[in-house]
Backbone as ProteinMPNN parsed JSONL, in Angstrom:
{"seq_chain_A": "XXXXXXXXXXXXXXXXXXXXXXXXXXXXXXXXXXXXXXXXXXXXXXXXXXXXXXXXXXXXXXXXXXXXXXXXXXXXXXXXXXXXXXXXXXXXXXXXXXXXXXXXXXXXXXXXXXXXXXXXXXXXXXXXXXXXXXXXXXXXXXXXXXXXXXXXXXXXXXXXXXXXXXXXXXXXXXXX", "coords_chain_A": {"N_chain_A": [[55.861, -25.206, -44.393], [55.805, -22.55, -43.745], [53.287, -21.845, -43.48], [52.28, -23.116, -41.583], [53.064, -22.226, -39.454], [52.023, -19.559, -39.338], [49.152, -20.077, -39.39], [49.53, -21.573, -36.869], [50.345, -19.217, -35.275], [47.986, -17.8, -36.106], [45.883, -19.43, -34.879], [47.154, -18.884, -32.074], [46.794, -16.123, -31.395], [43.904, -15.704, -31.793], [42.998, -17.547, -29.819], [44.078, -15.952, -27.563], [42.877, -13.356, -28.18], [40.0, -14.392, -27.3], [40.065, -15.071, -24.75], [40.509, -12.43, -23.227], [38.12, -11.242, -24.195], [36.52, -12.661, -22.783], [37.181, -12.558, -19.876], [37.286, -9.505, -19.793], [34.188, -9.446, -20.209], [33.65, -11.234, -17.957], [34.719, -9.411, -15.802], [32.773, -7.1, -15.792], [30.589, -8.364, -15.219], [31.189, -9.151, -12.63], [31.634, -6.723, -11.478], [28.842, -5.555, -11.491], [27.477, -7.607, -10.396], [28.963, -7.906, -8.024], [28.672, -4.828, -6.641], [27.554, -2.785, -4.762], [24.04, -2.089, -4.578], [22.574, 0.544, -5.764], [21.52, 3.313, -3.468], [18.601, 3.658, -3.511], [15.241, 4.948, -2.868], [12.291, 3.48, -3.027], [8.616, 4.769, -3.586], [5.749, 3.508, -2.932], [2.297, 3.588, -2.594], [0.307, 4.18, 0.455], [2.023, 5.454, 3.298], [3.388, 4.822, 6.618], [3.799, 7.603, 8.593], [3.174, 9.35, 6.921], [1.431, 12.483, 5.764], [-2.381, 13.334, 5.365], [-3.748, 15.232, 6.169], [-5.383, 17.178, 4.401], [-7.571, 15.143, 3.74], [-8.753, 15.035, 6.075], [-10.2, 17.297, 6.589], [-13.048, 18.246, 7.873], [-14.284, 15.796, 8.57], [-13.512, 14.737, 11.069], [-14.012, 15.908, 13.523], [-12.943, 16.887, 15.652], [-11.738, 14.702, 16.882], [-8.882, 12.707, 18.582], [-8.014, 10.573, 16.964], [-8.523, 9.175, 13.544], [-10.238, 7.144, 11.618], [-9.697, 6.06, 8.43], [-11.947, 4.398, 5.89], [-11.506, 3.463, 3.039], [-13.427, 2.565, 0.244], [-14.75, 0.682, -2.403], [-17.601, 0.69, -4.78], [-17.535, -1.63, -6.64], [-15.905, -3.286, -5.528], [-15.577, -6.658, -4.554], [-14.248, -7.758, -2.051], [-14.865, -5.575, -0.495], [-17.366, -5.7, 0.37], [-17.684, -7.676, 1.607], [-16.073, -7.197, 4.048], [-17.692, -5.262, 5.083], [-19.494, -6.34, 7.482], [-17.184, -6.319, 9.596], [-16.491, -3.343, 9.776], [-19.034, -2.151, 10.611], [-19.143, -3.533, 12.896], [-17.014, -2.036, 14.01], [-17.653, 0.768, 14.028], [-20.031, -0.216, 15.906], [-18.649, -0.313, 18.142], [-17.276, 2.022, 18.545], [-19.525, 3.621, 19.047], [-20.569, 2.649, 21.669], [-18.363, 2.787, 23.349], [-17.823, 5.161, 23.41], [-15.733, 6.059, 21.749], [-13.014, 8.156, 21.247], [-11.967, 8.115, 18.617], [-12.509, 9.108, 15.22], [-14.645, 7.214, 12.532], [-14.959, 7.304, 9.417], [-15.951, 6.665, 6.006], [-14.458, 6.264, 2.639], [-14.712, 6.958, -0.425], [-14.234, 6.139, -3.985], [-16.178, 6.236, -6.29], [-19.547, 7.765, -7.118], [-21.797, 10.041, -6.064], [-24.178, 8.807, -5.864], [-23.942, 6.129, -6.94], [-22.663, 5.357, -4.247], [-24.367, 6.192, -2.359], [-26.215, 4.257, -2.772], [-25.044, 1.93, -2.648], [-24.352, 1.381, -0.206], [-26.968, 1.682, 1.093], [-27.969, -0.772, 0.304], [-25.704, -2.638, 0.696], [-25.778, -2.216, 3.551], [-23.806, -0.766, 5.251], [-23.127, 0.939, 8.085], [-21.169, 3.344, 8.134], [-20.047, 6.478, 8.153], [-20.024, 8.541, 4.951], [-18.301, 9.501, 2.197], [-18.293, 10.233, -1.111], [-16.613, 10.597, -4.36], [-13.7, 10.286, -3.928], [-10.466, 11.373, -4.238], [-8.213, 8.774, -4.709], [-5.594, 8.601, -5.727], [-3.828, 10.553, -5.424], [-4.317, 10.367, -2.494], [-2.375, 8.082, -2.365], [-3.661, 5.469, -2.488], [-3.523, 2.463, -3.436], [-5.269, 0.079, -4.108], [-8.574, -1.671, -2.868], [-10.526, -2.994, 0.144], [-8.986, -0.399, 1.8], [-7.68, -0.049, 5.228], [-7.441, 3.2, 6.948], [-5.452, 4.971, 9.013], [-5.624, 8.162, 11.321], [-3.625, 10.358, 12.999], [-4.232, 13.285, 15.257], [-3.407, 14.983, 13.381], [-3.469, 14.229, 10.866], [-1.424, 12.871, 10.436], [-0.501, 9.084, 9.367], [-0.595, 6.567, 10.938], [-0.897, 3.941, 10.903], [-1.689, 1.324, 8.455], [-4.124, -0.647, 6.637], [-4.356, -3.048, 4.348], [-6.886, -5.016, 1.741], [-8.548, -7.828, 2.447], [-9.206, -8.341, 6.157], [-7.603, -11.008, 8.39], [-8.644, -12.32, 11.202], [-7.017, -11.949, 13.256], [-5.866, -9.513, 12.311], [-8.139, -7.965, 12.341], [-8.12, -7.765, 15.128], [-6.079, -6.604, 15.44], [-6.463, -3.79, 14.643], [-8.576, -3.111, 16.268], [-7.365, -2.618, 18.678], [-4.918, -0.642, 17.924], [-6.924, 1.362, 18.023], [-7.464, 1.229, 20.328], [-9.822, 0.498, 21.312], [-12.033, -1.756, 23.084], [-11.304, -5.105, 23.412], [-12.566, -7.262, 21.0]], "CA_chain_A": [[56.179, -24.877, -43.027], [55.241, -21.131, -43.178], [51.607, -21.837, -43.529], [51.918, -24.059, -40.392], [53.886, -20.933, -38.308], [51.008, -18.484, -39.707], [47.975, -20.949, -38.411], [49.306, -21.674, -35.037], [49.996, -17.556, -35.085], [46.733, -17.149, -36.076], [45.274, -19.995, -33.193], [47.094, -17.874, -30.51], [46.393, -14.883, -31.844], [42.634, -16.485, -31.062], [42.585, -18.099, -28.4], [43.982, -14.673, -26.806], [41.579, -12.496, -27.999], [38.867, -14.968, -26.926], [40.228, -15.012, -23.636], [40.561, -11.546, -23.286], [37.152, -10.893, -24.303], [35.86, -13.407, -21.669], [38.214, -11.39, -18.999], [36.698, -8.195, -20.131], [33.117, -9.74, -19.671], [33.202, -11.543, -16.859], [34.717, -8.373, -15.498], [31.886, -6.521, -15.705], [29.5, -9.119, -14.891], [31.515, -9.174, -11.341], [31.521, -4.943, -11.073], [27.909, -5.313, -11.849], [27.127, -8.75, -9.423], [29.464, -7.396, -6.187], [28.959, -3.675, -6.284], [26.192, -2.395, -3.827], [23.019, -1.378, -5.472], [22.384, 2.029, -5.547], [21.052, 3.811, -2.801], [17.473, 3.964, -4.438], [14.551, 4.502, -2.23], [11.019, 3.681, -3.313], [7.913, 4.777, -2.267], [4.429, 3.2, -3.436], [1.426, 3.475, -1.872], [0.985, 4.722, 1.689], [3.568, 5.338, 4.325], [3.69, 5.449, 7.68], [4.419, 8.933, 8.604], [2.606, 10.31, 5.731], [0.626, 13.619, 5.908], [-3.276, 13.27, 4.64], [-4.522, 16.419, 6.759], [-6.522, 17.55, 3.471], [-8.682, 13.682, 4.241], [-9.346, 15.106, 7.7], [-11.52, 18.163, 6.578], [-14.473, 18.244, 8.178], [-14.484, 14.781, 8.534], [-13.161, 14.335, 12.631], [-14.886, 16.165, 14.417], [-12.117, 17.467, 16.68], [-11.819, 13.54, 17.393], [-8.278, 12.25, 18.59], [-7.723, 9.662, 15.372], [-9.565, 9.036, 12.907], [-10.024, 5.384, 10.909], [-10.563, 5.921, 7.169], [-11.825, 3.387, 5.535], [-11.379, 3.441, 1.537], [-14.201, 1.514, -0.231], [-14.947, 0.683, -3.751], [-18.585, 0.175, -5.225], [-17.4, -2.658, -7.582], [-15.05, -4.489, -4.625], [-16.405, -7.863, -3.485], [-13.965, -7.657, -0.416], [-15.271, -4.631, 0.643], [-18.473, -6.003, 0.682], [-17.608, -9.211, 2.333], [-15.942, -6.778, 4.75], [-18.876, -4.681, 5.525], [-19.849, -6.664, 9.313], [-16.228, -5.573, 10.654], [-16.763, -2.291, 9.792], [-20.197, -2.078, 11.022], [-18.89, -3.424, 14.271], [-15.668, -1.049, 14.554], [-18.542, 1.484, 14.75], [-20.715, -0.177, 17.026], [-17.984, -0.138, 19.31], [-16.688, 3.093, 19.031], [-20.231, 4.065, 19.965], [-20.318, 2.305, 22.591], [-17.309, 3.117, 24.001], [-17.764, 6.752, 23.108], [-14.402, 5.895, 21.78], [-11.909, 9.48, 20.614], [-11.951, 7.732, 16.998], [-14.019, 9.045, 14.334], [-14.431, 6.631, 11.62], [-16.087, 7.414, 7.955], [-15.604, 5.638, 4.795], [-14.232, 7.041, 1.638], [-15.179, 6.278, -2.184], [-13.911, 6.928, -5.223], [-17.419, 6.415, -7.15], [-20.246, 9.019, -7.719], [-22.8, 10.233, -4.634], [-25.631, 7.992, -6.717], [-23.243, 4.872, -6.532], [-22.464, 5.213, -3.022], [-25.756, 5.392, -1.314], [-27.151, 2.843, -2.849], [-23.981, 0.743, -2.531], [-24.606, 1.826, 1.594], [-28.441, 0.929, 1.427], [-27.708, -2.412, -0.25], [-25.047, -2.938, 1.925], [-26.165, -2.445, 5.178], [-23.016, -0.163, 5.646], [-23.033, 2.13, 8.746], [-20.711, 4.338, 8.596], [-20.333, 7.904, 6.992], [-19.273, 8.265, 3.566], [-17.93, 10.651, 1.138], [-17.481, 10.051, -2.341], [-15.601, 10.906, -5.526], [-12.588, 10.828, -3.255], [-9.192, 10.873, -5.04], [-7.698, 7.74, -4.331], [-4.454, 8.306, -6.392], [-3.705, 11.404, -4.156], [-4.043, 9.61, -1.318], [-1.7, 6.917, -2.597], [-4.118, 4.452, -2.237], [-2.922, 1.051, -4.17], [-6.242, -0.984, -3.416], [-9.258, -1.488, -1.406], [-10.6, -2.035, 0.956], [-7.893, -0.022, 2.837], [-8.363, 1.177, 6.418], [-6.0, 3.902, 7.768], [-5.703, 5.18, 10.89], [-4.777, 9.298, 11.264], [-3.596, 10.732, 14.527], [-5.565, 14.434, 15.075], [-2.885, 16.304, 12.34], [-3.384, 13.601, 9.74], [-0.397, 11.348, 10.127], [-0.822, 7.88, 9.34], [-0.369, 5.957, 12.386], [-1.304, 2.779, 10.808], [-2.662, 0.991, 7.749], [-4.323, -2.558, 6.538], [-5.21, -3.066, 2.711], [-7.744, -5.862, 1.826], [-9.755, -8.293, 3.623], [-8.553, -8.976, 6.612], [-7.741, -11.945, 8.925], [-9.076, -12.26, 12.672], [-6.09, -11.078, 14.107], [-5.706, -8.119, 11.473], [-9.054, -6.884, 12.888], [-8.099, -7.528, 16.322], [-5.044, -5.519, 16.13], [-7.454, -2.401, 14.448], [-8.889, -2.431, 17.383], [-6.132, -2.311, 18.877], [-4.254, 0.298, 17.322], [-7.581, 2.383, 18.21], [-7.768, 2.305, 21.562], [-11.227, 0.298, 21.658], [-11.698, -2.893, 23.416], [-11.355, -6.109, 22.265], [-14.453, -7.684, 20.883]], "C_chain_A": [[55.734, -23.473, -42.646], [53.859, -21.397, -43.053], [51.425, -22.662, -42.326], [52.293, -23.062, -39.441], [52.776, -19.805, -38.448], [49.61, -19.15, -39.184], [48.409, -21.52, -37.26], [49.781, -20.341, -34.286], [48.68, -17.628, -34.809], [45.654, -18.068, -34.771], [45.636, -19.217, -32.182], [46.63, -16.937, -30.192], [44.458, -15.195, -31.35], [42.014, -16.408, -30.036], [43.099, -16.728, -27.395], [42.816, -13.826, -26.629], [39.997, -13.311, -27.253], [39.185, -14.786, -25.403], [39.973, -13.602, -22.88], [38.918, -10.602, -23.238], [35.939, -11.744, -22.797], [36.302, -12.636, -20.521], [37.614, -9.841, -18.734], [34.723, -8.722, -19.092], [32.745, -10.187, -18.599], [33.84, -10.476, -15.383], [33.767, -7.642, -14.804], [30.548, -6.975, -15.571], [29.948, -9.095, -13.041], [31.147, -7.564, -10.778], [29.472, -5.334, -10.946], [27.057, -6.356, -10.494], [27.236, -8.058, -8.198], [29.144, -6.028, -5.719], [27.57, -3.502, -5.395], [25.369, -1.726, -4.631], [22.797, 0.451, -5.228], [21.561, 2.305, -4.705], [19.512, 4.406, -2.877], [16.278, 4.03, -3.525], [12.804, 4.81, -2.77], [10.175, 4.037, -2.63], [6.43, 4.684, -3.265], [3.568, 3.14, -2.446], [1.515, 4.618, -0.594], [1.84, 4.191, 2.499], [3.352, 5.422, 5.217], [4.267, 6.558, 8.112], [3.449, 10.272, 7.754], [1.475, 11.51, 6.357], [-0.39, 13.739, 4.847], [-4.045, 13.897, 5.393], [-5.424, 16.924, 5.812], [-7.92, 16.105, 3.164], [-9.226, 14.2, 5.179], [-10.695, 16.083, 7.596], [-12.486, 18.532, 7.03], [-14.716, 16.934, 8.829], [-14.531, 14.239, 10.511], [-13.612, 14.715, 13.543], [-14.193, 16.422, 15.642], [-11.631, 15.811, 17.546], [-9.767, 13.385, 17.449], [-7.415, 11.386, 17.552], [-8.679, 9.557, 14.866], [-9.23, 8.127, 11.59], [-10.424, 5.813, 9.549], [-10.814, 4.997, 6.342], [-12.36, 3.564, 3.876], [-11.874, 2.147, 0.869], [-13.903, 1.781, -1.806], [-16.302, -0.008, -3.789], [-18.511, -1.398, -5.569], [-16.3, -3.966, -6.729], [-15.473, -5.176, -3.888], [-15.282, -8.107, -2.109], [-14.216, -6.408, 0.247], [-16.064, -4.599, 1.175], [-18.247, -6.947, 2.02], [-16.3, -8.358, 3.985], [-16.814, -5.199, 6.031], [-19.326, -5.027, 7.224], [-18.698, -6.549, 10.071], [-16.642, -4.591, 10.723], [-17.645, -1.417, 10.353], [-20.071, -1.941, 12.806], [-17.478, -2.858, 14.912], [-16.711, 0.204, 14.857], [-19.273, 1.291, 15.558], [-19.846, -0.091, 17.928], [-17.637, 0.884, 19.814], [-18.018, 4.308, 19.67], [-20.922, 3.751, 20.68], [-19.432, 2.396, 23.686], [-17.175, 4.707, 24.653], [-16.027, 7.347, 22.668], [-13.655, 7.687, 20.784], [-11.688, 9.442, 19.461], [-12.862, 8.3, 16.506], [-13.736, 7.977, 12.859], [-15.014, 6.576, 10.108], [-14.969, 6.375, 6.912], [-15.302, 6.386, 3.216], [-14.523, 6.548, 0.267], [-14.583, 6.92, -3.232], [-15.044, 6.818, -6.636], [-18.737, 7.377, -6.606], [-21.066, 8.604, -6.341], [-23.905, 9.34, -5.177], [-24.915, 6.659, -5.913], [-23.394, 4.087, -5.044], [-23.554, 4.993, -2.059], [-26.284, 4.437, -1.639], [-26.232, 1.428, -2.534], [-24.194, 0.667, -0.794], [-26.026, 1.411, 1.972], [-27.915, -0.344, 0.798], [-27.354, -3.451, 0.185], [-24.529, -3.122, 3.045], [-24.828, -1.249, 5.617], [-23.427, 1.028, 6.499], [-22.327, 2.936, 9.138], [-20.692, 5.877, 8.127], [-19.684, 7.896, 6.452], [-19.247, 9.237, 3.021], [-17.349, 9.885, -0.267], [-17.051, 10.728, -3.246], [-14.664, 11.95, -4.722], [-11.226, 9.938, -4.448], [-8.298, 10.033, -4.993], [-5.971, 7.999, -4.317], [-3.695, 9.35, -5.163], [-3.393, 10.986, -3.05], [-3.153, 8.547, -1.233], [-2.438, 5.843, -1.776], [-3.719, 3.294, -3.592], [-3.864, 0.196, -4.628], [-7.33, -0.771, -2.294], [-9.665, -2.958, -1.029], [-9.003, -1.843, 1.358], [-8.142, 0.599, 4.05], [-7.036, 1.687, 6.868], [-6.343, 4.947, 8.713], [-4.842, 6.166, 10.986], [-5.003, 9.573, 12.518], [-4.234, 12.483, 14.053], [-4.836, 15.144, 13.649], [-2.717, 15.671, 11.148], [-2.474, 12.896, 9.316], [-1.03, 10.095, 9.798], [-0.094, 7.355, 10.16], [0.039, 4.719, 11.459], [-1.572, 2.488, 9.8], [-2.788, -0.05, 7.624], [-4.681, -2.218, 5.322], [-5.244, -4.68, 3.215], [-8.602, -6.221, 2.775], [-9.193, -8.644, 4.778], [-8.735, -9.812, 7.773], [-8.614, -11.416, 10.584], [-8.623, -11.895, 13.206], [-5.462, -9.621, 13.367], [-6.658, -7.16, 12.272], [-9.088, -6.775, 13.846], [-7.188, -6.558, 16.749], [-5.556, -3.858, 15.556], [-7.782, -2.389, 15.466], [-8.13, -2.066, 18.128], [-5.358, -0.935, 19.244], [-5.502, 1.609, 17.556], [-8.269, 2.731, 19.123], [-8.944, 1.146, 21.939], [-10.7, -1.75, 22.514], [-12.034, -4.47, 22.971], [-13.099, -7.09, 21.851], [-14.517, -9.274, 20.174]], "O_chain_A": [[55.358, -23.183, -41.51], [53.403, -20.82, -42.067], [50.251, -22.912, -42.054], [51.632, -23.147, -38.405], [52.702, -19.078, -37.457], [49.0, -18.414, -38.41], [47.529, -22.03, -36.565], [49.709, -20.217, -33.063], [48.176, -17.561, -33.688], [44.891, -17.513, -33.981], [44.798, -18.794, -31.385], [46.115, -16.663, -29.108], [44.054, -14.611, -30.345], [41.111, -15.771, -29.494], [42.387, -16.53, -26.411], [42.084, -13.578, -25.671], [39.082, -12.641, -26.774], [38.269, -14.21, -24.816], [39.217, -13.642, -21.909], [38.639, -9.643, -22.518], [34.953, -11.337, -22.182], [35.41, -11.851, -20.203], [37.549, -9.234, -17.665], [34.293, -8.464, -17.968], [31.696, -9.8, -18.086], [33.518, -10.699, -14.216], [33.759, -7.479, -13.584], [29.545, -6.28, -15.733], [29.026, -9.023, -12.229], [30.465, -7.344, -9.777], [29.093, -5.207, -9.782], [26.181, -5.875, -9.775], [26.33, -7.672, -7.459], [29.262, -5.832, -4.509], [26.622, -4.269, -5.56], [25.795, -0.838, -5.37], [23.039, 1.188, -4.272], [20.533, 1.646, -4.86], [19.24, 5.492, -2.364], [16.072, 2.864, -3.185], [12.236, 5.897, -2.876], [10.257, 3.961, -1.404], [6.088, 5.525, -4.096], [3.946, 2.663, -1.376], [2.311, 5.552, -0.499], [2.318, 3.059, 2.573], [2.783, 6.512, 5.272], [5.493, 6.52, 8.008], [3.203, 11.465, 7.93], [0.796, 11.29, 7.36], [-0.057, 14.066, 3.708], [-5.159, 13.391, 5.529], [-6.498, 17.208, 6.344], [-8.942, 16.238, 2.49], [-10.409, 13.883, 5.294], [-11.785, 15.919, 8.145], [-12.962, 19.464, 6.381], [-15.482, 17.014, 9.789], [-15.405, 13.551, 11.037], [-13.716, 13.993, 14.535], [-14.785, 16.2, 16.698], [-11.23, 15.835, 18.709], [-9.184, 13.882, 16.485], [-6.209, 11.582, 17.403], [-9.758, 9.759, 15.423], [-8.313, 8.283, 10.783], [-11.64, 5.966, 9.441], [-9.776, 4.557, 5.848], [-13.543, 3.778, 3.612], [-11.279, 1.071, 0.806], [-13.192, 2.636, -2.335], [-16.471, -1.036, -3.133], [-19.185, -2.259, -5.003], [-16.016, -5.095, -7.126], [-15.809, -4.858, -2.748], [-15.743, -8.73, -1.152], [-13.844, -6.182, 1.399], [-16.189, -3.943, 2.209], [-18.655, -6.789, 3.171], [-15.832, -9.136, 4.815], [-16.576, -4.598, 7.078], [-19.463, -4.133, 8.059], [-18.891, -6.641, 11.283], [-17.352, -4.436, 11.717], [-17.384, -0.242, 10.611], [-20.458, -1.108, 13.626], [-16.991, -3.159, 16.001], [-16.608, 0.678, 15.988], [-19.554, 2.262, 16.26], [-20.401, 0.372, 18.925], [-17.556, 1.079, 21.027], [-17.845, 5.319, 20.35], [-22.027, 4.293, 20.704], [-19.752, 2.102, 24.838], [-16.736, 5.211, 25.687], [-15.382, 8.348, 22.979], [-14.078, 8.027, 19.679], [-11.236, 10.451, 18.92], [-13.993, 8.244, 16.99], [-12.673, 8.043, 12.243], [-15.575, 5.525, 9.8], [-13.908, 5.757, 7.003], [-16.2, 7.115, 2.794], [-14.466, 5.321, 0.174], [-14.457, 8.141, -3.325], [-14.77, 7.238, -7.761], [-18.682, 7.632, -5.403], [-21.101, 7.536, -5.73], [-24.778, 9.367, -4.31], [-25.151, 6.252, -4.776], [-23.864, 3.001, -4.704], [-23.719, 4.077, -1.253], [-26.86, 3.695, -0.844], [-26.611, 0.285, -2.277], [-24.124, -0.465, -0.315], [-26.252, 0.854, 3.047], [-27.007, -0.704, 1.547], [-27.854, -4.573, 0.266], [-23.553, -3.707, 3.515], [-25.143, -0.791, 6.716], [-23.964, 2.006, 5.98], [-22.474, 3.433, 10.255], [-21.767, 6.252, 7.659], [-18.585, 7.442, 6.771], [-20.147, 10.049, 3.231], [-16.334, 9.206, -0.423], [-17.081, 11.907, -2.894], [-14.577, 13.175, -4.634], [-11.067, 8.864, -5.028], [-7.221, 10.544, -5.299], [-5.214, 7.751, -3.378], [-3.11, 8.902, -4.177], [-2.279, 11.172, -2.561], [-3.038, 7.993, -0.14], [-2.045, 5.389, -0.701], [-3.737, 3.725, -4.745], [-3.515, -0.54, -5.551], [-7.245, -0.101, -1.265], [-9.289, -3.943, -1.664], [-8.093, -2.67, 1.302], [-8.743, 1.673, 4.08], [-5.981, 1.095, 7.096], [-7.383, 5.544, 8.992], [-3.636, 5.94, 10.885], [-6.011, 9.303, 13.17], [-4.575, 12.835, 12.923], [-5.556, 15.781, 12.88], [-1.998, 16.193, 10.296], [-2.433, 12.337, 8.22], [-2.247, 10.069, 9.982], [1.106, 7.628, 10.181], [1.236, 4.501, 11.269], [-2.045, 3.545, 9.385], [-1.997, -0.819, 8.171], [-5.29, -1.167, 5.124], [-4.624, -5.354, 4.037], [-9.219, -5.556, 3.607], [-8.389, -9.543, 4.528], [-9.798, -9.653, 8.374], [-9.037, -10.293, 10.858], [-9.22, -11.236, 14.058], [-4.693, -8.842, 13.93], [-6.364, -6.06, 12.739], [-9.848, -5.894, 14.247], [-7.198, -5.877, 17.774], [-5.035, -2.853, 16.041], [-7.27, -1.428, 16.041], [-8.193, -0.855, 18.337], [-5.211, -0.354, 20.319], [-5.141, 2.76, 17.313], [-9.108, 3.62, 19.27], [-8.91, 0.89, 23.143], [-9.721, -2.496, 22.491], [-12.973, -4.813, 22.252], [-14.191, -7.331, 22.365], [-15.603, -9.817, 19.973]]}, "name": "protein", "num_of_chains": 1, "seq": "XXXXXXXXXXXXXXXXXXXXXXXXXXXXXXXXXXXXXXXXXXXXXXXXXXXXXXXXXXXXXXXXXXXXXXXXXXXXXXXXXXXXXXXXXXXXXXXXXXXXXXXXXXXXXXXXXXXXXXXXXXXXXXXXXXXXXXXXXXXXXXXXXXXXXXXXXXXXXXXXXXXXXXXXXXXXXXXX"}
């Protein structure tokens, strides 16, 4: 009889602590589930707002905004985005539009012209530009600075029909 009073001790004794331990855990699975995440705010890439006045350099020409458009040698959508680009400049000189628009690179002055003769690209270019700096993510990217180098605006990749309608858009020019 004691050995029967000492094993259904030792079952309660058990089944408590098991409980207990479940209690505990699912505890802190609830603190951890319900509580509000922490107040954490990321920031990748560019921002709206952002300040890239050391891009502007030379580059604007006392122009109102100014469209930069961040190529890569080795990126088949930048290629295959080459006849927007072409015709965001024919427009803007046509328009005589307040935009200036060049193109930025992060491969070597060799690279680039020939990547620009090759590729029919007309706009003006500067390369072995610092991408990372610029929190660029990806290209193509076009971004769009008001005269003190805010970013108004940006688009990464290729983009749709109504992506490039609202570039124009966003720069004033008319629709095409």
């Amino acid at each position: 009889m004691n050995k029967t009073k000492i094993k259904e001790s030792l079952e309660v004794a058990t089944n408590v602590a098991v409980i207990l331990v479940a209690v505990v855990l699912l505890s802190m699975l609830a603190r951890v589930f319900f509580n509000d995440p922490p107040n954490v705010e990321m920031r990748a890439g560019l921002q709206k707002g952002q300040k890239l006045d050391n891009l502007l350099k030379g580059m604007n020409g006392n122009k109102n905004q100014t469209l930069v458009v961040a190529l890569s040698t080795t990126c088949h959508y930048c290629e295959e985005s080459i006849p927007f680009y072409n015709r965001l400049t024919e427009i803007q000189h046509e328009t005589n539009s307040p935009v200036a628009i060049f193109a930025v690179f992060p491969n070597s002055e060799i690279e680039v012209r020939e990547y620009v003769r090759r590729a029919g690209l007309n706009i003006s270019t500067t390369a072995e530009t610092n991408f990372k700096a610029l929190n660029l993510v990806g290209t193509p990217t076009m971004i769009l600075l008001d005269s003190s180098g805010v970013v108004q605006n940006f688009w990464v990749g290729k983009l749709s029909k109504d992506q490039e309608q609202e570039v124009i858009a966003a720069m004033g020019l008319k629709r095409a």
